[in-house]
N, C-alpha and C positions, 0 to 999 in steps of 0.2 A: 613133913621133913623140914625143918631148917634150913633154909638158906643162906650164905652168906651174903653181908650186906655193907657195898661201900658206897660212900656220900662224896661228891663233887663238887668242890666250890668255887664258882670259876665261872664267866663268861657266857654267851651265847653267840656261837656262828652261826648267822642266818643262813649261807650257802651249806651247810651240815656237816664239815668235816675236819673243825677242831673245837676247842673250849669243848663246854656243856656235852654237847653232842657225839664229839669222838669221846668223851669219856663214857657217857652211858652204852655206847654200841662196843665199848673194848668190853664193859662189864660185862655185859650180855655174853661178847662171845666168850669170855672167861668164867663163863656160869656163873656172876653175881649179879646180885638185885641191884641196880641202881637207883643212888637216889640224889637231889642236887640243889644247889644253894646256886641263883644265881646273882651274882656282884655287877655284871655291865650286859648292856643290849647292843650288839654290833651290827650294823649294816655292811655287811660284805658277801665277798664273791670270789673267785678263785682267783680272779684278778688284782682283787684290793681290798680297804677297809673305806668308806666313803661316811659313816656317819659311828657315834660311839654315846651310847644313854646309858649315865651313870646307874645303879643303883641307889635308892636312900639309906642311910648305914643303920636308919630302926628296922627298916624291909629287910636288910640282910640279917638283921639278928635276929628277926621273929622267926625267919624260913630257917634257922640252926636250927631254935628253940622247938622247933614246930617238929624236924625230923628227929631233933635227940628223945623228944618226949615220949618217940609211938617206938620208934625205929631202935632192934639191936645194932648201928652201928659197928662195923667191924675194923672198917681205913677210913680214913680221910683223906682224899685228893684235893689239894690247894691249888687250881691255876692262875689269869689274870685276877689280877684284884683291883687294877687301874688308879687307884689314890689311896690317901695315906689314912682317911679315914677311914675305908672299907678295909683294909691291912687291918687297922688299930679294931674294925669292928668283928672281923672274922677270932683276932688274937685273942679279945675278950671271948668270943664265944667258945673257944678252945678251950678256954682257962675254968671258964662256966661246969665244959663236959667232958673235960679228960678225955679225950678218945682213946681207941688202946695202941692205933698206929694212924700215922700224920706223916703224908709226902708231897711235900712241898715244891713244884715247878715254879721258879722264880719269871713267869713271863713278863719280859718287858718288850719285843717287837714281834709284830706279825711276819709268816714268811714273806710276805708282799713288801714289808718293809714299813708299816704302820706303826707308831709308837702308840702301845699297850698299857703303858704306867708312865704315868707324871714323875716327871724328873726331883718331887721332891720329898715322894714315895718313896723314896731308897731305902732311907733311914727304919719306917714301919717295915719293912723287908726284911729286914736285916733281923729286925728286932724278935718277928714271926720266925724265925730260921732254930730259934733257940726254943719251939715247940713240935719238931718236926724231927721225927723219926731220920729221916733222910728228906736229903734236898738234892732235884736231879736238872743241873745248869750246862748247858751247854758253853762252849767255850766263849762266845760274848757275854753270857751272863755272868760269866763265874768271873770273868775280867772287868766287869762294869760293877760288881758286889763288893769288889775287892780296889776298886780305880787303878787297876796296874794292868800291862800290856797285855796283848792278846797269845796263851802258851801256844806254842808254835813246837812242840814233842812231850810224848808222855812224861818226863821229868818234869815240864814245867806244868801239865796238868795235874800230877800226883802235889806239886809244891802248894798249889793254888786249891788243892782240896786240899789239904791240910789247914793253911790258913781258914777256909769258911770254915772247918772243925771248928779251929779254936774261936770262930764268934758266935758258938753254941748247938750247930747240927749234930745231929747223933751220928749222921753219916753223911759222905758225901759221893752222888754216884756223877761224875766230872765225864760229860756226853763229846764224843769226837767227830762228830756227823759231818760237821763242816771243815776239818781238816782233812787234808790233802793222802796218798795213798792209797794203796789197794783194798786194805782193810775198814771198818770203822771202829774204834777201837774208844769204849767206855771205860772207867775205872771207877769201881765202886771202892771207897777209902773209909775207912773207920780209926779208932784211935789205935787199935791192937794190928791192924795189915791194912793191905791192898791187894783186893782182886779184880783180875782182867778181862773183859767181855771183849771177844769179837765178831764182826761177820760181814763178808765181802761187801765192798761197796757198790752198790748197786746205780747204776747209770738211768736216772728218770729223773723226768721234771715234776714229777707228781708225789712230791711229798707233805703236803700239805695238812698241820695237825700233827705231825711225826712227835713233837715232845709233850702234847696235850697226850698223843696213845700211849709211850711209856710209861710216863710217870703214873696214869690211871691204869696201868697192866702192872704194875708194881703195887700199888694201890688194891687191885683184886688179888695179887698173890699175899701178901700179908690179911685181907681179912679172911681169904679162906684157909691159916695159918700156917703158911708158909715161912718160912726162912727171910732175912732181908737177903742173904745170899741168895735160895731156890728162888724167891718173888723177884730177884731180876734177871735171873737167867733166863725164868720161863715170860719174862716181860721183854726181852731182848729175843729172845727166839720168834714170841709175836709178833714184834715187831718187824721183824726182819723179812719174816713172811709177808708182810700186810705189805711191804714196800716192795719186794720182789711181785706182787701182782698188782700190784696199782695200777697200774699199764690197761689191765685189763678193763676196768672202771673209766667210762668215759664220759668226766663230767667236767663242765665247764671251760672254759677257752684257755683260760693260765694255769697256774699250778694245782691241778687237782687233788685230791685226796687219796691217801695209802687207801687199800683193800680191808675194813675192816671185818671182813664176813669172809673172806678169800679161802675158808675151808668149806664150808657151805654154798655161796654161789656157785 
């Protein structure tokens, strides 16, 4: 039997519970094969980010070349990229292999508050956005993409997906995790509407990894051919789950990490 199979380009936490990591254990619980391109080596901890090894940008294109070659590819999940030539080197690779679906997490800071991508990365950011199926930012990112204030209500998060539309996303799913409210309240925006995700906000310091799991739960519901609508509904449901039992998972002294097994544990 076939499996569906999605590729993760993106980072490594050494503590296990974003980049690289949370994306292959979302896979998993989402019945995908994971596979993964890693771009940076992080020394962190639930506490912080203490040290950050680049990848070489020939290393990141031989590890595409390597999985496009054997591997039915189904998504591509894009997280850290960290500078502006691994951006430029992941973009050629894209261009190389057509994927059939590309979700793009624009990371630039860790939850600890680590800077993730070189300030003059923007630009290669921006540029990869216009290969990407959807791109899923949370409301500093989506303000740091665009250099305009941070949306402070759904109008101004629907305003602000619109603009990253028109600098080439196919879609844009505009994350509200970090605003205020009972609810958490995403918007997934395309050129034809906008649809509204929600689900209670949930009170824990253990969320760590939280947009590394979406956007790779999104990422598995497109390759097992999903809808971008169904692939985030049922990527927001996960989500939401894995954050409501984080509690349970007792790792590390600061922010530890959602539950990404929380059906099975």
């Amino acid at each position: 039997m076939a499996v569906p199979v999605a590729l993760t380009i993106a980072g490594s936490d050494s503590s296990g519970g974003a980049g690289i990591q949370a994306d292959l254990k979302t896979f998993a619980a989402l019945g995908v094969y994971g596979a993964s391109v890693i771009t940076a080596l992080t020394a962190q901890n639930t506490k912080g980010v203490t040290a950050i090894h680049e990848v070489p940008v020939n290393f990141i294109g031989a590890q595409i070349d390597a999985v496009f070659a054997d591997l039915d590819v189904g998504a591509v999940k894009i997280g850290m990229l960290g500078n502006a030539a691994a951006a430029g080197a992941v973009t050629a690779g894209l261009d190389r292999h057509r994927p059939r679906h590309v979700v793009l997490d624009p990371v630039m800071v860790a939850s600890t508050g680590a800077d993730l991508l070189r300030a003059d990365a923007m630009d290669a950011l921006r540029s990869l956005m216009s290969r990407a199926d959807v791109v899923t930012p949370n409301l500093f990112e989506a303000a740091t993409l665009l250099d305009a204030p941070l949306a402070r209500d759904e109008d101004a998060m629907r305003t602000q997906a619109q603009k990253l539309l028109a600098l080439g996303a196919g879609a844009v799913l505009i994350k509200g995790g970090h605003a205020g409210g009972p609810d958490s309240v995403d918007l997934l925006v395309e050129a034809d509407g906008c649809a509204r995700f929600t689900a209670p906000r949930i009170a824990t310091k253990n969320t760590h990894g939280t947009g590394c799991t979406l956007a790779a739960a999104v990422a598995a519901g497109l390759a097992k051919g999903l809808s971008l609508n169904a692939a985030v509904r049922e990527a927001k449901a996960y989500v939401s789950a894995a954050i409501a039992a984080a509690d349970r998972v007792k790792v590390g002294a600061g922010n530890g990490p959602v539950h990404h097994f929380h059906k099975w544990w």
